[in-house]
C-alpha atoms as an extended CHARMM CRD file, in Angstrom:
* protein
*
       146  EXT
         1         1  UNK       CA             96.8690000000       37.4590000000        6.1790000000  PROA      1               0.0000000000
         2         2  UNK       CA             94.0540000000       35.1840000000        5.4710000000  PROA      2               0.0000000000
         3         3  UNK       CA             90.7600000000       36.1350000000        7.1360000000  PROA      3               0.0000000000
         4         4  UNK       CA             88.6330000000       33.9450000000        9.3390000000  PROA      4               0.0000000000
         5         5  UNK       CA             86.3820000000       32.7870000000        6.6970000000  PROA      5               0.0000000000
         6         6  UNK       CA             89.3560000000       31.7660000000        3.9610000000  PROA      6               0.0000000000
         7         7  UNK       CA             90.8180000000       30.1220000000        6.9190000000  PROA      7               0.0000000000
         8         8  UNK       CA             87.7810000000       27.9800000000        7.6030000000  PROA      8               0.0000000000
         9         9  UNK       CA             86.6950000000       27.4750000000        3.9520000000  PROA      9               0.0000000000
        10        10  UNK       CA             90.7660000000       25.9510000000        3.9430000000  PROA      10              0.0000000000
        11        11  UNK       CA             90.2470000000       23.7000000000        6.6060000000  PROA      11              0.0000000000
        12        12  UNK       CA             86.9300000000       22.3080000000        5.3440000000  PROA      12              0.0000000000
        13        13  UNK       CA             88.2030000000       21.4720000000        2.0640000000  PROA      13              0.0000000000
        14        14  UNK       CA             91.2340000000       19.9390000000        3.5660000000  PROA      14              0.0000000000
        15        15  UNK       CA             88.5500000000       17.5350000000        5.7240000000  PROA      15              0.0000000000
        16        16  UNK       CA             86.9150000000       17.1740000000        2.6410000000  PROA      16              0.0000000000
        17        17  UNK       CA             89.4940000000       15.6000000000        0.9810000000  PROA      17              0.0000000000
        18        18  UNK       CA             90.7240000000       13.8940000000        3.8560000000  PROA      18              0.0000000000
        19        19  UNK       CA             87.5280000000       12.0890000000        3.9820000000  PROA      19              0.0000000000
        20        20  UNK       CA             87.6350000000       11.3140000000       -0.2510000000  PROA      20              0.0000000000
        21        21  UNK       CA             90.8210000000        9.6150000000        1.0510000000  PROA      21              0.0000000000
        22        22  UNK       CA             89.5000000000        7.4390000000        3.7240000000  PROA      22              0.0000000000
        23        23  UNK       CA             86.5710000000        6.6240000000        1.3350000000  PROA      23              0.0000000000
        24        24  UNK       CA             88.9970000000        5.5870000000       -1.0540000000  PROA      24              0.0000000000
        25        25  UNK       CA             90.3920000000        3.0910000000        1.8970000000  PROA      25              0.0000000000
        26        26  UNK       CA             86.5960000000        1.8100000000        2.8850000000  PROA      26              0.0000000000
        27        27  UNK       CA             86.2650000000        0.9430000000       -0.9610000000  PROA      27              0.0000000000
        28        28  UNK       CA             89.4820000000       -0.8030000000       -1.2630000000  PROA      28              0.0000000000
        29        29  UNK       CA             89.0080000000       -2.8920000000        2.2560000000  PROA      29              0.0000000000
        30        30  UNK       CA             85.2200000000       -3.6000000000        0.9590000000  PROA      30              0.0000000000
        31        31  UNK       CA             86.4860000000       -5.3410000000       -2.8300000000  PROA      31              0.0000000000
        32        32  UNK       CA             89.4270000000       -7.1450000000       -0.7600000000  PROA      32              0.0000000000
        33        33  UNK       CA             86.4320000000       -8.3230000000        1.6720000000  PROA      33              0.0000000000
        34        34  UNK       CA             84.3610000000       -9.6710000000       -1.4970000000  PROA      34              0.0000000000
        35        35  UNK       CA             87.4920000000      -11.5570000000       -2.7140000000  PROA      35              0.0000000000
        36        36  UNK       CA             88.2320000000      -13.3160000000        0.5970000000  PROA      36              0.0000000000
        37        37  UNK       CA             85.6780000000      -13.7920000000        3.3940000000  PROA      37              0.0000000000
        38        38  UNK       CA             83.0050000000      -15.9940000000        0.1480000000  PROA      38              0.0000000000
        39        39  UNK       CA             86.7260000000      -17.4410000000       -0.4210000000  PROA      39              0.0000000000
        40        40  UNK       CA             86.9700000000      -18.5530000000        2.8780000000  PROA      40              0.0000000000
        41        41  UNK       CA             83.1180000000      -19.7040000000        3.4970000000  PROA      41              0.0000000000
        42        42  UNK       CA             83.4350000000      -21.6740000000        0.1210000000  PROA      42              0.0000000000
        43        43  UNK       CA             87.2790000000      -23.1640000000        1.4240000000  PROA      43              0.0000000000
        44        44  UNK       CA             85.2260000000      -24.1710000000        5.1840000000  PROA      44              0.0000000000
        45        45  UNK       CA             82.2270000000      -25.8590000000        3.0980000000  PROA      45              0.0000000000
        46        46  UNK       CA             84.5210000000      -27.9460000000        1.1630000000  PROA      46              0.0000000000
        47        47  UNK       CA             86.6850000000      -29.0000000000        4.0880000000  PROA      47              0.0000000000
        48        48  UNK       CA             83.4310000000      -29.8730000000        6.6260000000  PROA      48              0.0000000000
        49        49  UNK       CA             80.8060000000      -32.1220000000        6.4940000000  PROA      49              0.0000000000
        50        50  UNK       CA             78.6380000000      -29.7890000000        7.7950000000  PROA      50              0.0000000000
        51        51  UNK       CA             75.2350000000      -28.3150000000        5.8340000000  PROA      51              0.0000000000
        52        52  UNK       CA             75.9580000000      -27.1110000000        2.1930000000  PROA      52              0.0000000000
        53        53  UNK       CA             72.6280000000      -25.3790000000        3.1860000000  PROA      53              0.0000000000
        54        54  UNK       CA             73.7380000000      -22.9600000000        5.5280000000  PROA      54              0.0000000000
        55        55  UNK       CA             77.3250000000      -22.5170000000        3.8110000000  PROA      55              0.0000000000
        56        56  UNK       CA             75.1720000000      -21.2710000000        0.9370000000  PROA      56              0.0000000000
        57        57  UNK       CA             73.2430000000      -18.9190000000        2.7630000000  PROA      57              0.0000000000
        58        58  UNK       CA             76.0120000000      -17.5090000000        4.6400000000  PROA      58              0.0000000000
        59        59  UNK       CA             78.2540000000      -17.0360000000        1.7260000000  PROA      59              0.0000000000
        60        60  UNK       CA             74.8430000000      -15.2570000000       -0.5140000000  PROA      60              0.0000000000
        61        61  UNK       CA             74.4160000000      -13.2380000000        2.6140000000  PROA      61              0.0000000000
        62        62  UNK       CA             77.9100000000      -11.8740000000        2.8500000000  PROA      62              0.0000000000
        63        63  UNK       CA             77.8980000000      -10.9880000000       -0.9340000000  PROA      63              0.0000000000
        64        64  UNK       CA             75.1090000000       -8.7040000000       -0.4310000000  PROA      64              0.0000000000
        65        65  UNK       CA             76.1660000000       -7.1660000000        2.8760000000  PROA      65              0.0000000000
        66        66  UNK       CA             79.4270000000       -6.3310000000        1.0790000000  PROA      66              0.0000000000
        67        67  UNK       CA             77.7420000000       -5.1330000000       -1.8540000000  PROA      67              0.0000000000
        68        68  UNK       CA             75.6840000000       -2.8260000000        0.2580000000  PROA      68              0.0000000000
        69        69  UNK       CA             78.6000000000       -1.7120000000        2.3400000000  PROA      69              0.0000000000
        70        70  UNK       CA             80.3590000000       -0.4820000000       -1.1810000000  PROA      70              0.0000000000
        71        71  UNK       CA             76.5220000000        0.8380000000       -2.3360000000  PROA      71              0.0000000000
        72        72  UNK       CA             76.6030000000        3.0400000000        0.8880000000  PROA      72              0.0000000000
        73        73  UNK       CA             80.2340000000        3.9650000000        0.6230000000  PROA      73              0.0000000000
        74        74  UNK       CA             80.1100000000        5.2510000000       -3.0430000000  PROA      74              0.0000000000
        75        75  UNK       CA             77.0010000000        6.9790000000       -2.7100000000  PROA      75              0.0000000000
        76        76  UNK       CA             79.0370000000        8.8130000000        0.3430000000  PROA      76              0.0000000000
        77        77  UNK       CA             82.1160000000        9.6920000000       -2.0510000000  PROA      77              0.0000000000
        78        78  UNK       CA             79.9080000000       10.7930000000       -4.9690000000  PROA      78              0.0000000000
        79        79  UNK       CA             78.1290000000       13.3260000000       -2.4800000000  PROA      79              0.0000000000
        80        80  UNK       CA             81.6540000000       14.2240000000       -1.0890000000  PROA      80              0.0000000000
        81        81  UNK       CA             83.0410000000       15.0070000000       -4.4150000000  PROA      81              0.0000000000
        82        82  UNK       CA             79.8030000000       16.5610000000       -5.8280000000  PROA      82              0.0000000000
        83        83  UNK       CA             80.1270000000       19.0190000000       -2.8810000000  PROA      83              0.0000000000
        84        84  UNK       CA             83.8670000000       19.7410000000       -3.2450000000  PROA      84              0.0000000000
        85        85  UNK       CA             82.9060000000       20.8110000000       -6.8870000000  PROA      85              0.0000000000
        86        86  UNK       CA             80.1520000000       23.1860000000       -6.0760000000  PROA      86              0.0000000000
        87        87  UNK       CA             82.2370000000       24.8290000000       -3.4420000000  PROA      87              0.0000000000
        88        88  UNK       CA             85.2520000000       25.3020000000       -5.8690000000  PROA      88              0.0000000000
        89        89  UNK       CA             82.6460000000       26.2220000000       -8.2770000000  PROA      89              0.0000000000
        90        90  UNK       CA             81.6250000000       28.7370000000       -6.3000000000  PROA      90              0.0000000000
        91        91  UNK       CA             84.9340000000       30.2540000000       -5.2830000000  PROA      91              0.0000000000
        92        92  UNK       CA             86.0000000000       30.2860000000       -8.5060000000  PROA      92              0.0000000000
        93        93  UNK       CA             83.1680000000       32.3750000000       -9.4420000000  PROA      93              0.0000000000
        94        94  UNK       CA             83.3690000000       34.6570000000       -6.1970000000  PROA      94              0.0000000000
        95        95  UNK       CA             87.1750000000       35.4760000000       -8.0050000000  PROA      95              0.0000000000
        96        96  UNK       CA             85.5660000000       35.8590000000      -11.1760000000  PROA      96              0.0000000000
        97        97  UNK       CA             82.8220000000       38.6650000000       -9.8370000000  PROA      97              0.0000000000
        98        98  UNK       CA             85.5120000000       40.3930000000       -7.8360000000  PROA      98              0.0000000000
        99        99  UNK       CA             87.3840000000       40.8010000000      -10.6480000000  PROA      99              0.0000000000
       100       100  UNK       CA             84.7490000000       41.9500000000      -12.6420000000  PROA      100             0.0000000000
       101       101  UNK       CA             84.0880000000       44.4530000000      -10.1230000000  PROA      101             0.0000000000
       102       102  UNK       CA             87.4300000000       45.9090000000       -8.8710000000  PROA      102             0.0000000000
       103       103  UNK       CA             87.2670000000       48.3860000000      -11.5710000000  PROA      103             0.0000000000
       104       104  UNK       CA             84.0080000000       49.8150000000       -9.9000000000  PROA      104             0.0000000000
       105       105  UNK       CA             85.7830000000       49.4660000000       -6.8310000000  PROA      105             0.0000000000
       106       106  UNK       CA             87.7470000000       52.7180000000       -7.1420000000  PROA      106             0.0000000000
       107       107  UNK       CA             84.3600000000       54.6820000000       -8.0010000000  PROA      107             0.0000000000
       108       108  UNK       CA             81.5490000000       53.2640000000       -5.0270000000  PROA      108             0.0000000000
       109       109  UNK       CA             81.9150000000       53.3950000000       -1.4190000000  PROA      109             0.0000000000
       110       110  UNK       CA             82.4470000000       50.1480000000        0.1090000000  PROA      110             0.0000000000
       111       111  UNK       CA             78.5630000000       50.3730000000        1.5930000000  PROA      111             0.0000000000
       112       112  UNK       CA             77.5040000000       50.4660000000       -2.6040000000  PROA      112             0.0000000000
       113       113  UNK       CA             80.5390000000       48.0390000000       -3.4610000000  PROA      113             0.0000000000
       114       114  UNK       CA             79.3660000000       45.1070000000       -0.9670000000  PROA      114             0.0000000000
       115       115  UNK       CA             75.9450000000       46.0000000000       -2.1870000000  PROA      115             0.0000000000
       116       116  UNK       CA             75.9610000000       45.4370000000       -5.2980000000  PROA      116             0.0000000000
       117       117  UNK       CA             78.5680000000       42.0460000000       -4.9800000000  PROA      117             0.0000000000
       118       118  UNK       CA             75.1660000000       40.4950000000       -2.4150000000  PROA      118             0.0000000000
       119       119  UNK       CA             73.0740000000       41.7990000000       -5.4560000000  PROA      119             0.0000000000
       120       120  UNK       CA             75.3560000000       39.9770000000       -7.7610000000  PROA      120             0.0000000000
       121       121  UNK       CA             75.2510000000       36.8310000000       -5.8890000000  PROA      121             0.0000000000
       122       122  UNK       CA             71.3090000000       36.6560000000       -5.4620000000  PROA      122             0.0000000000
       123       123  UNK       CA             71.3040000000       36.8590000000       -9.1840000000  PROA      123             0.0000000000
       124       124  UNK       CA             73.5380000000       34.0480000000       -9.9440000000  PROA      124             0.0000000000
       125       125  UNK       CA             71.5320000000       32.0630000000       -7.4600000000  PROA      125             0.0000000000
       126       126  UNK       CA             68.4460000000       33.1250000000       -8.9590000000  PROA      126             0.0000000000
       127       127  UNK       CA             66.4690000000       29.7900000000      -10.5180000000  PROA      127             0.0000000000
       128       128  UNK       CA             66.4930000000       31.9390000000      -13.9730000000  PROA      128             0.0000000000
       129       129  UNK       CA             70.2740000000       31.3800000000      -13.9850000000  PROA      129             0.0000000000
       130       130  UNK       CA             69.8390000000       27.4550000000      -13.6850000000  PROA      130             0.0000000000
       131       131  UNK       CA             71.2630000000       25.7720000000      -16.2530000000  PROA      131             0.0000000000
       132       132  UNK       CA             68.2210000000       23.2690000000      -15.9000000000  PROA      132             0.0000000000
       133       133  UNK       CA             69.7900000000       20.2060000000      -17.0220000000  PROA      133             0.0000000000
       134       134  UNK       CA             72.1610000000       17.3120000000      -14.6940000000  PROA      134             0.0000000000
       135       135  UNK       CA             75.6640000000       17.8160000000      -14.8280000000  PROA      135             0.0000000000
       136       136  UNK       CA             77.0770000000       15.1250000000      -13.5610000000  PROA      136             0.0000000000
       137       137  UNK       CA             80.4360000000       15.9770000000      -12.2870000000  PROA      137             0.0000000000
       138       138  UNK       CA             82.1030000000       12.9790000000      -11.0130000000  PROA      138             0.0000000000
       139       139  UNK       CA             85.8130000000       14.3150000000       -9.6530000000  PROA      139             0.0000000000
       140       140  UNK       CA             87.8730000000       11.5180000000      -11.2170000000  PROA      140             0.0000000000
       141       141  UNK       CA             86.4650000000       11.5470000000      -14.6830000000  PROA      141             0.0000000000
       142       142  UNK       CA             85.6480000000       15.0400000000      -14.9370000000  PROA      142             0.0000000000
       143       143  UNK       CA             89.3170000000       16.1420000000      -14.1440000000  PROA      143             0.0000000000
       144       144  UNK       CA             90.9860000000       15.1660000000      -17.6850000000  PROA      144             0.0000000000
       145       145  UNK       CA             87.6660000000       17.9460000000      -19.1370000000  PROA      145             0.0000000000
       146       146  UNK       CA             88.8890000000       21.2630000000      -17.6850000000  PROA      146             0.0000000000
């Protein structure tokens, strides 16, 4: 039976990558968008005789607020997936502890046990554990590493 906390650490992954998904959507809709709506201003200038002036403007102006939609939506996703890695990170070293400590297990009482696994933590969180450098750990390209 999966405890409370496993059950909501489940769930917020699962949103997690739902929201990847929809992100992958937004960027998909926002390149179609930057194919067809300058299309379409440049297809109306050349079929009025109305002000190559303001057909300009409008079809400059639509580039960038497209560009700026996929700016925003990208920086989103990168956050998104940036997060997803530190959590699974961190799980992933939460096993790794547990394991390192179920031998001890047998020995402590669980009072010393959950001690020394919050002592364990603070340690790995500790800015002398820092790697100190940017890993950047994009989820797509990082994948084909592990």
């Amino acid at each position: 039976m999966d405890s409370q906390y496993e059950i909501k650490y489940n769930n917020l992954i699962q949103g997690l990558e739902e929201m990847h998904a929809k992100n992958v959507k937004r960027t998909k809709a926002a390149l179609r968008c930057l194919l067809i709506i300058p299309a379409v201003i440049l297809i109306m200038l050349f079929m009025t005789k109305g002000s190559k002036t303001i057909f300009l403007v409008l079809w400059i102006a639509s580039m960038f607020i497209i560009a700026f939609v996929l700016i925003v939506v990208e920086y989103q996703d990168y956050l998104l997936r940036k997060m997803v890695a530190k959590a699974q990170s961190a799980t992933a070293d939460a096993e790794a502890s547990a394991a390192i400590a179920a031998p001890a297990a047998n020995d402590a009482a669980p009072a010393t046990q959950r001690a020394g696994e919050i002592r364990q933590a603070v340690q790995q969180r500790s800015p002398e554990q820092d790697s100190g450098g940017f890993r950047y750990d994009n989820y797509d390209e990082s994948a084909g590493d592990n």
